[in-house]
C-alpha positions in Angstrom: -20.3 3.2 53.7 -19.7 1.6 50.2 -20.2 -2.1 50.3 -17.2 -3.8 48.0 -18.4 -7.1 46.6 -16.0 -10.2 45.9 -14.4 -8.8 42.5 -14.6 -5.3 43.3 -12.3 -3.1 45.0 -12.2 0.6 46.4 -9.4 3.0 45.7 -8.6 5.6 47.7 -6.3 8.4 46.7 -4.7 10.3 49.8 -3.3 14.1 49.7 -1.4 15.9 51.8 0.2 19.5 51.6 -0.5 23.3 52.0 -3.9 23.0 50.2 -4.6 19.7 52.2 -3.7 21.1 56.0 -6.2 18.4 56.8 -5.9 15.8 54.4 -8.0 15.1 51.6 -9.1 11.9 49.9 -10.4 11.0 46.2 -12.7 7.4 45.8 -13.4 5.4 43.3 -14.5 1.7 42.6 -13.4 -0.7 40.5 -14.4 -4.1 38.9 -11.2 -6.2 39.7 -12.8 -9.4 37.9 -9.8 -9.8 35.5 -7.2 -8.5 37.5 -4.6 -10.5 38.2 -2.6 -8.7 40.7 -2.5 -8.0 44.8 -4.1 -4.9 46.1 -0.1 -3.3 46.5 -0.4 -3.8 42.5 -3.5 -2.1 42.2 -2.1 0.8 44.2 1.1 1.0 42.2 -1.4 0.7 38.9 -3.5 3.8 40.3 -0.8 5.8 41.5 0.3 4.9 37.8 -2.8 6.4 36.0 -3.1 9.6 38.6 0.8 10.2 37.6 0.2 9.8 33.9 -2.9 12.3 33.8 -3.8 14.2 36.5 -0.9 15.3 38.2 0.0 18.6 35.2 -3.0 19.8 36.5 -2.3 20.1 40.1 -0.7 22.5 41.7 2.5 22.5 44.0 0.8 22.5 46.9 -0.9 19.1 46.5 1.3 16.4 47.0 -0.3 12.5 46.1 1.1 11.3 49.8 -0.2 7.6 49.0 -3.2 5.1 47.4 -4.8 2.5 49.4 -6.6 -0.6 47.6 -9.3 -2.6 49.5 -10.2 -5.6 47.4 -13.9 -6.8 48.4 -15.7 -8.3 50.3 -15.8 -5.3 53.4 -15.2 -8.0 55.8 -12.5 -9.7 54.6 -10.8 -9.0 51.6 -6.9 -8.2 51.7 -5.7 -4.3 51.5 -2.7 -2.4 50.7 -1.3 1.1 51.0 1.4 2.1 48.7 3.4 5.6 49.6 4.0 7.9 46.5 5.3 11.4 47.9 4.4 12.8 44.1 4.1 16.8 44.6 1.5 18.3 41.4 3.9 20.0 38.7 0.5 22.0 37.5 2.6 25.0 39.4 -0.1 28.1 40.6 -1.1 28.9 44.1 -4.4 27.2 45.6 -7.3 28.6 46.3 -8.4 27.7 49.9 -8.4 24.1 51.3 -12.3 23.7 51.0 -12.6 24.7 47.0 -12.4 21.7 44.7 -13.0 20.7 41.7 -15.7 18.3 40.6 -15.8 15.2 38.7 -19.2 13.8 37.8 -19.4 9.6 37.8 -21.7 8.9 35.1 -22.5 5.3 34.6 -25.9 4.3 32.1 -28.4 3.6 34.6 -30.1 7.1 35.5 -31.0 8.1 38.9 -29.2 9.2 41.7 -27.9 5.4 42.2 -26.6 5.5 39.1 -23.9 8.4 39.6 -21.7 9.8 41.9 -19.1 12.4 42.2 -15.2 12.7 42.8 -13.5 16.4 44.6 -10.8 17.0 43.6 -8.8 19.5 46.0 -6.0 21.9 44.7 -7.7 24.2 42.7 -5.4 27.1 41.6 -6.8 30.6 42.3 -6.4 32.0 39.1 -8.5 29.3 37.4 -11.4 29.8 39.2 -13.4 33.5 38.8 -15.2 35.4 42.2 -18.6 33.7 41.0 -17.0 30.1 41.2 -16.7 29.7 37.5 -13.5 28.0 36.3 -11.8 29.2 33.6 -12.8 27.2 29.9 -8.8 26.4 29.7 -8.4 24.9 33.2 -11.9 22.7 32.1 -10.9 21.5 29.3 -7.3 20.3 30.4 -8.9 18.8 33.2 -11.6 16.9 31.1 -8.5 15.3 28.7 -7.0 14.4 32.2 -10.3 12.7 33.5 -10.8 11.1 29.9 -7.2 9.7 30.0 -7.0 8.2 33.5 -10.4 6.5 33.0 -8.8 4.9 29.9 -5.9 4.1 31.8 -7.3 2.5 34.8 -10.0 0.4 32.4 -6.7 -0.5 30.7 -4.9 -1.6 33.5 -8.1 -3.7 34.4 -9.1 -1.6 36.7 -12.5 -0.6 35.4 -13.9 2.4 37.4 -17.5 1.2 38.8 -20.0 3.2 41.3 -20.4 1.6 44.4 -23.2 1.2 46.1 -24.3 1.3 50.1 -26.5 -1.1 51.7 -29.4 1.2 51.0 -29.0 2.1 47.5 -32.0 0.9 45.2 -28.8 -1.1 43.2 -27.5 -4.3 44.8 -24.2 -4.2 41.6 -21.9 -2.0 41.7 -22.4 0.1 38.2 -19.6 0.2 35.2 -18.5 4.4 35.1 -19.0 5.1 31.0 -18.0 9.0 31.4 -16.4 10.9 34.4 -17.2 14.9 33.2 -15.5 17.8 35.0 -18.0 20.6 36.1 -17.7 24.2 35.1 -18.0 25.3 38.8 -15.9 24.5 41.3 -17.1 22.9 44.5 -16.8 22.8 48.1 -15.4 20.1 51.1 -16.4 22.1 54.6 -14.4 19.5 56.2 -11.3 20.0 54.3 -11.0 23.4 55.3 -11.8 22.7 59.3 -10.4 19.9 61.6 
């Protein structure tokens, strides 16, 4: 479990649909420091930034069902859940539930502790080859998309950080300077079986 220090928050976008049957969720941390609004803000802000970028690249069988903003500390800062319903207009069928793709967290501490990584489910089936590969097109779009909503939330005072658990060798949560979409596409077991 992430621990969410007093000026940090953790934003969790929630997805339902054909290519979800059992749900799927994308997290990511942010320094809240200079934010001025309530975690339903945030949500609306994120929801916002998803919208704005990532949603071309989805397909129609991914719907962005809501975003939930927990502002730290664990224990007892407020939270908020803000419905969107927003089905992806990237059009294609999915492959299966489990295939994602992968975002890499980069942040400029190296190390395990310093990174993380973000699945993003919906892939469509024609962008991804029998070896795993994803096509160069369906990459690059997606790399401009990751590029764009990182702007966005920093610009919204949002700035994407790593969170850490209580074990991790870094007591701060760590600023994100890159998020970088892999060439491969990944896999969430769990997404595929109940």
């Amino acid at each position: 479990m992430a621990l969410i220090p007093s000026g940090f928050a953790q934003i969790n976008w929630r997805f339902t649909g054909n290519s979800c049957p059992n749900g799927a969720e994308v997290t990511l941390g942010a320094n809240i420091s200079s934010y001025t609004g309530s975690p339903a803000d945030a949500a609306s802000d994120a929801i916002a930034a998803y919208n704005d970028n990532v949603d071309g690249i989805m397909p129609g069988t991914v719907t962005l069902s809501s975003v939930l903003v927990k502002f730290g500390p664990n224990a007892t800062g407020p939270s908020a859940e803000v419905t969107s319903g927003n089905t992806g207009s990237g059009g294609g069928v999915s492959a299966t539930p489990n295939v994602a793709w992968l975002v890499h967290k980069s942040t400029a501490l190296g190390g395990r502790a310093g990174r993380g990584r973000m699945y993003w489910p919906g892939v469509q089936e024609s962008e991804v080859d029998p070896s795993g590969v994803l096509s160069s097109a369906f990459v690059t779009g997606a790399q401009t998309a990751m590029d764009n909503f990182l702007s966005d939330l920093g610009l919204a005072l949002l700035i994407p950080v790593v969170l850490h658990g209580a074990a991790s060798p870094l007591s701060s949560p760590t600023t994100i300077t890159e998020l970088t979409v892999d060439g491969r596409a990944a896999t969430q077991r769990r997404r595929l079986r109940g």
